[in-house]
C-alpha positions as CSV (number, residue, x, y, z in Angstrom):
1,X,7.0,20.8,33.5
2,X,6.0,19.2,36.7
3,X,7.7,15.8,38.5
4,X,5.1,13.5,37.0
5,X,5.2,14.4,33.0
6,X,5.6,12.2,30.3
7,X,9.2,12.3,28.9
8,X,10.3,11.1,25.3
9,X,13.9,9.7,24.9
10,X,14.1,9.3,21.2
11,X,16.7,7.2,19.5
12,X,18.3,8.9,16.4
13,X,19.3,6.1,13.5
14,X,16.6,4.2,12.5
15,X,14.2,6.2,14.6
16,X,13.9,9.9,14.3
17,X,16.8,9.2,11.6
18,X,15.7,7.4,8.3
19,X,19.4,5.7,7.2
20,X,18.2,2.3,6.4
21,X,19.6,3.0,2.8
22,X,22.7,4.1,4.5
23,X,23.1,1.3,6.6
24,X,22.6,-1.1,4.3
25,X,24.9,0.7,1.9
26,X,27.6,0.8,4.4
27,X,27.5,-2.7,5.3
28,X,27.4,-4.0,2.1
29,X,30.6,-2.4,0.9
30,X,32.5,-2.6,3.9
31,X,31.5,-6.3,3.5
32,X,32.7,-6.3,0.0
33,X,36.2,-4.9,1.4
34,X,36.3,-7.9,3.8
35,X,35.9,-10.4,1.3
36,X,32.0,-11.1,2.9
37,X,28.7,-12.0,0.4
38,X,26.4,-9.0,0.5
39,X,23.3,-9.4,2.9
40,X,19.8,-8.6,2.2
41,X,17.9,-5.8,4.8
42,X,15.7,-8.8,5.8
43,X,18.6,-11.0,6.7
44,X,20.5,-8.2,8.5
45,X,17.0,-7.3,10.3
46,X,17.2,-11.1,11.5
47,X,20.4,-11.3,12.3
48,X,21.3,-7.9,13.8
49,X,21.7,-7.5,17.8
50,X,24.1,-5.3,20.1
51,X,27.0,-5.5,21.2
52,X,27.8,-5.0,17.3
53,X,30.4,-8.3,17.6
54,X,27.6,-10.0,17.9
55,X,26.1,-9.4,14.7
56,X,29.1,-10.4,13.1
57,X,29.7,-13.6,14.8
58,X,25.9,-14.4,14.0
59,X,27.3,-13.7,9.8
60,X,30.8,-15.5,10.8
61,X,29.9,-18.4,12.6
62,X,33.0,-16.8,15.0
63,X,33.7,-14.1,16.9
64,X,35.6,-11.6,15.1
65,X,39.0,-10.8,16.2
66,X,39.6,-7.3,18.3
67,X,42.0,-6.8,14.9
68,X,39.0,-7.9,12.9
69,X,36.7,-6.0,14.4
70,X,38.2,-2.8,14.3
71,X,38.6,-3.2,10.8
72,X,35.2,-3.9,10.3
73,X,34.0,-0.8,12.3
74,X,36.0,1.7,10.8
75,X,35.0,0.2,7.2
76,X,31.6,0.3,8.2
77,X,31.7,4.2,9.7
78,X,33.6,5.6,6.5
79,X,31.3,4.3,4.3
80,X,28.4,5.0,6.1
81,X,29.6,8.7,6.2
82,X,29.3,8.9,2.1
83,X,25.9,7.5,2.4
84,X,24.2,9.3,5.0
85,X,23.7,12.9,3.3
86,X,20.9,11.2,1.1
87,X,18.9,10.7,4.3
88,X,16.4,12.3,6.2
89,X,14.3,12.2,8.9
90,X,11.8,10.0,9.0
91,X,8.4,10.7,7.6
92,X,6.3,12.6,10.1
93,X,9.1,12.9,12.8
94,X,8.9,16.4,11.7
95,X,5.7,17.4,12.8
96,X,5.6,14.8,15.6
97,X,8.5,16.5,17.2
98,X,6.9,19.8,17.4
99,X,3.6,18.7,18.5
100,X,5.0,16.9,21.6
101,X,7.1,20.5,22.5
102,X,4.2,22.7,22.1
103,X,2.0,20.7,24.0
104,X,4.3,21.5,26.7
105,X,5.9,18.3,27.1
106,X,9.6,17.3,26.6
107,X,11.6,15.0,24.7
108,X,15.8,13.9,24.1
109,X,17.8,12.0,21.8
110,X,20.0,9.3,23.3
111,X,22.0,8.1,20.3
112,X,25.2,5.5,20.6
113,X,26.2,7.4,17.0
114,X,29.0,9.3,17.9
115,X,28.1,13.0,19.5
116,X,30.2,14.7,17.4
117,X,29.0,13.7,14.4
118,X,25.0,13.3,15.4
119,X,25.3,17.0,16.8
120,X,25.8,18.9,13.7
121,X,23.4,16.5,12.1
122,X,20.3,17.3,14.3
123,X,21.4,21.2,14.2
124,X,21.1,20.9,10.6
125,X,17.8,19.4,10.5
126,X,17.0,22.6,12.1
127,X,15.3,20.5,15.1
128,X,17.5,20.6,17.8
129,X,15.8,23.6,19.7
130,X,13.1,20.7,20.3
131,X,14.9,19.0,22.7
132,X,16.3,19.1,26.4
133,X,19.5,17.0,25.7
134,X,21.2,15.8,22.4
135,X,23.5,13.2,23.7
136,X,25.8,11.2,21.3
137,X,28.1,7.9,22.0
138,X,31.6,8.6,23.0
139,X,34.2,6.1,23.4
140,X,34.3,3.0,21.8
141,X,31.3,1.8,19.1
142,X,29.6,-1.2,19.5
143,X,28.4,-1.6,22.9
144,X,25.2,-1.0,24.5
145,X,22.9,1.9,25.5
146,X,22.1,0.7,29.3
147,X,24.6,2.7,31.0
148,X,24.9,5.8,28.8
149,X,21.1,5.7,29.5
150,X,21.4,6.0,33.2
151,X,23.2,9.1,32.9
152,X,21.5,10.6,30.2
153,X,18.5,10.8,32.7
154,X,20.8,11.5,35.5
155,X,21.6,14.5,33.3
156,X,18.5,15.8,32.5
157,X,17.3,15.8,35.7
158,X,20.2,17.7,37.0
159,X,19.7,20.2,34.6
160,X,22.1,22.3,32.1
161,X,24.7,22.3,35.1
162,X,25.0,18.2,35.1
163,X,25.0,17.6,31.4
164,X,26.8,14.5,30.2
165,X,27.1,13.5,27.0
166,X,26.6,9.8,27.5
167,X,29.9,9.2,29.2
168,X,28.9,11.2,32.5
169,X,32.1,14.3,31.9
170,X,29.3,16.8,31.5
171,X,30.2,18.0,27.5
172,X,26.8,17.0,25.7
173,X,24.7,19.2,23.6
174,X,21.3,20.9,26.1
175,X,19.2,21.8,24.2
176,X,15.6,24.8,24.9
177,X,13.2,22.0,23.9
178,X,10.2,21.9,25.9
179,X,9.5,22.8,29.7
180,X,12.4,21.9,32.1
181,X,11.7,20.0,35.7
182,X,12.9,16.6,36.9
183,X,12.4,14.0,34.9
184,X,11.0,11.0,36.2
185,X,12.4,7.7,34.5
186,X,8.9,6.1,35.8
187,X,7.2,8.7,33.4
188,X,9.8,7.9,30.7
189,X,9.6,6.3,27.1
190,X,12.0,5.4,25.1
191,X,11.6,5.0,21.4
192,X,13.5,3.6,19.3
193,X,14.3,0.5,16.8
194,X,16.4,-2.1,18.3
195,X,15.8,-4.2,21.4
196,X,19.1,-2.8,22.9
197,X,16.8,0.0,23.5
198,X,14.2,-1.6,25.2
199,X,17.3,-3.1,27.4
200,X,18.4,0.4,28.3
201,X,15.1,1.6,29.4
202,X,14.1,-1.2,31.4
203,X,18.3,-0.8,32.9
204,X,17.2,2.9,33.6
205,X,14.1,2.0,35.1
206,X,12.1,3.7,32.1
207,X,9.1,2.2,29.7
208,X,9.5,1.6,26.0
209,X,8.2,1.3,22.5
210,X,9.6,0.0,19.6
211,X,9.3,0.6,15.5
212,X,9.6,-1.4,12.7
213,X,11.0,0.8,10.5
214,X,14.9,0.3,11.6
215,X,17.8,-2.5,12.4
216,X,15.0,-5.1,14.0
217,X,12.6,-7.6,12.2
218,X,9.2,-7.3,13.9
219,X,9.6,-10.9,15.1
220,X,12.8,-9.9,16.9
221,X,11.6,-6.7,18.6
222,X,8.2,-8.7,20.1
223,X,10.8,-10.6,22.1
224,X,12.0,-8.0,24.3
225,X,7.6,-7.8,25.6
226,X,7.3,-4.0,24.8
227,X,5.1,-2.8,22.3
228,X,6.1,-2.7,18.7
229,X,4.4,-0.2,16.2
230,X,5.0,0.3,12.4
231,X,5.0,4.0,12.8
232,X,6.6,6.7,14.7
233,X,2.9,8.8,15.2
234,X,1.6,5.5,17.2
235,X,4.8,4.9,18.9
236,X,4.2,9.0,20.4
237,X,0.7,8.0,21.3
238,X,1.5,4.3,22.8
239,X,4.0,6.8,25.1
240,X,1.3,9.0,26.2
241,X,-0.7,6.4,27.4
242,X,2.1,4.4,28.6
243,X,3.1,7.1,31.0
244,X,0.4,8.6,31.9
């Protein structure tokens, strides 16, 4: 791969990642534990943003507590956990995914679910050998992707030897997808479903496009003035053009 090729940094839930049953099941009953109405997938498509907080204040009328909040987050991840083995990736990804590596181009995840849980999750997908970096959030949930996006690219264009798994100590998951060269944030798109992500790549100095079929209403993601596509086969060849 030389300087100047296009680079894919693919988002994982909602994207590559079909868990809109999961999310929706999750929230629901960690709603139902605190006492909160259920909430249709349109209305949390309206209402969701990042930082996470957010969300719920837009629900709340308040700011939850930091008490609150952590409540709400681990409510949210347990139940999400018993949902997600009924999803899979999203139609097509498949197929997109190795298209893009045998053309000889290259691609990541950048994913603020938490690397040790979105590792063994892409493995068994059997998919992971199509991709430079698998990087997953550490830390704390509920923030956003600007920074961990500045060092995922900082990563991959240092290679194997300056991998980072999002929080810059050099621990996330390289993987043999594609060519290897520097990668040029300029010649970067990210894809994914929220606008956080169109935040991050702009932050990083990268382009990006964004799909319909996650967290955002398509009202919501036409603010952030990147393209928005209903499927992930014209979001790969929005990129190519985007970058090239």
């Amino acid at each position: 791969m030389g300087t100047h090729a296009t680079h894919i940094v693919w988002d994982w839930n909602g994207t590559l990642f079909h868990d809109t049953e999961a999310v929706m099941g999750a929230t629901n009953a960690a709603f139902a534990e605190l006492g909160l109405p259920p909430i249709t997938l349109d209305r949390y498509r309206e209402l969701y943003c990042v930082p996470i907080p957010r969300f719920y204040e837009r629900l709340l009328g308040r700011l939850p507590t930091e008490a609150e909040w952590l409540v709400m987050d681990e409510a949210f991840h347990r139940h999400y956990a018993a949902h997600r083995p009924a999803c899979g990736l999203t139609e097509g990804a498949e197929l997109l995914l190795e298209s893009w590596q045998l053309a000889g181009r290259s691609q990541s995840i950048l994913s603020m679910y938490g690397h040790d849980e979105l590792t063994p999750l892409v493995r068994g997908f059997g998919i992971e050998a199509r991709f430079l970096r698998v990087d997953g959030r550490t830390g704390p949930s509920g923030g956003s992707k600007s920074e961990h996006m500045v060092r995922h690219l900082a990563a991959l264009t240092a290679g194997p030897s300056g991998a980072g798994n999002g929080d810059g100590h050099g621990n996330g998951t390289a993987g043999r997808g594609g060519a290897t060269g520097r990668i040029d944030p300029g010649r970067t798109v990210v894809i994914g479903d929220a606008v956080d992500d169109a935040v991050a790549a702009r932050h990083a100095g990268a382009h990006a496009v964004l799909y319909t079929g996650g967290s955002h209403s398509r009202a919501s993601l036409a603010a952030a003035g990147v393209p928005v596509v209903d499927t992930l086969a014209e979001a790969v060849e929005l990129a190519e053009q985007i970058a090239a």
